[in-house]
C-alpha positions as CSV (number, residue, x, y, z in Angstrom):
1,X,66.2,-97.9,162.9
2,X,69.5,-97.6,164.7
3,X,72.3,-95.9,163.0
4,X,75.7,-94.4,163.8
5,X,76.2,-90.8,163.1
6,X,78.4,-91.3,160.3
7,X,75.8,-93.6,158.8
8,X,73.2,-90.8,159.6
9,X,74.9,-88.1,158.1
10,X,75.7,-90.0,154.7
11,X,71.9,-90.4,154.3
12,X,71.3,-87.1,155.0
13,X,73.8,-86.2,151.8
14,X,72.3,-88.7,149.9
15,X,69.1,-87.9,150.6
16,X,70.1,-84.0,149.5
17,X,71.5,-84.9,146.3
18,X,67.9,-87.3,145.6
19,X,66.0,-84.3,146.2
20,X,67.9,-82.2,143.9
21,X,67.9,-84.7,141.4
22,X,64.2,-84.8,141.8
23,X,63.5,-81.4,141.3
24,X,66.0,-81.5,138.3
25,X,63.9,-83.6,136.7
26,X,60.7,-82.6,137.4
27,X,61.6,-79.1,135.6
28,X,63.4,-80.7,132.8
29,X,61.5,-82.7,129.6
30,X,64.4,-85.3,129.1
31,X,66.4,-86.1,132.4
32,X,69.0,-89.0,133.1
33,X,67.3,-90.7,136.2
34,X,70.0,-93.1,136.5
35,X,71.3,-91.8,139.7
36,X,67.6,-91.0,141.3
37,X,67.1,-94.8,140.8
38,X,70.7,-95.8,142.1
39,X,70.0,-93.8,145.3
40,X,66.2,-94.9,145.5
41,X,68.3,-98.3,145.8
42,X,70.2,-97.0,148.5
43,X,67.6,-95.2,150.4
44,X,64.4,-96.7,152.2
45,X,61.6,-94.6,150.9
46,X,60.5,-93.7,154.8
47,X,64.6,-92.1,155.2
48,X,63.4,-90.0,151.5
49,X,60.0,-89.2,153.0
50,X,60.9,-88.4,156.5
51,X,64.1,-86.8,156.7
C-alpha cells in the first residue's frame, strides 16, 4: 500500500471509531451496526487488523 499522511491518519481515526463501535456492541444486546458496516466499507480488513 502507498498512502499520503493525510490519508494515513484518516484511517487511523476511522479505524478508532470501528473499534469503539466494536466494543460498543459487543457489550450491548441491541446495537445499531450501521456505521461498523459503513466503515467496514471503507476500511480493508488488513488496515482493521493490522493497525
Amino acid at each position: 500500500y502507498r498512502f499520503s499522511w493525510d490519508r494515513i491518519r484518516y484511517l487511523c481515526q476511522l479505524r478508532r471509531r470501528y473499534i469503539q463501535l466494536y466494543a460498543s456492541s459487543l457489550q450491548q444486546l441491541k446495537v445499531d451496526d450501521s456505521e461498523i458496516r459503513e466503515i467496514e466499507r471503507d476500511l480493508d480488513s488488513k488496515v482493521i487488523l493490522l493497525w
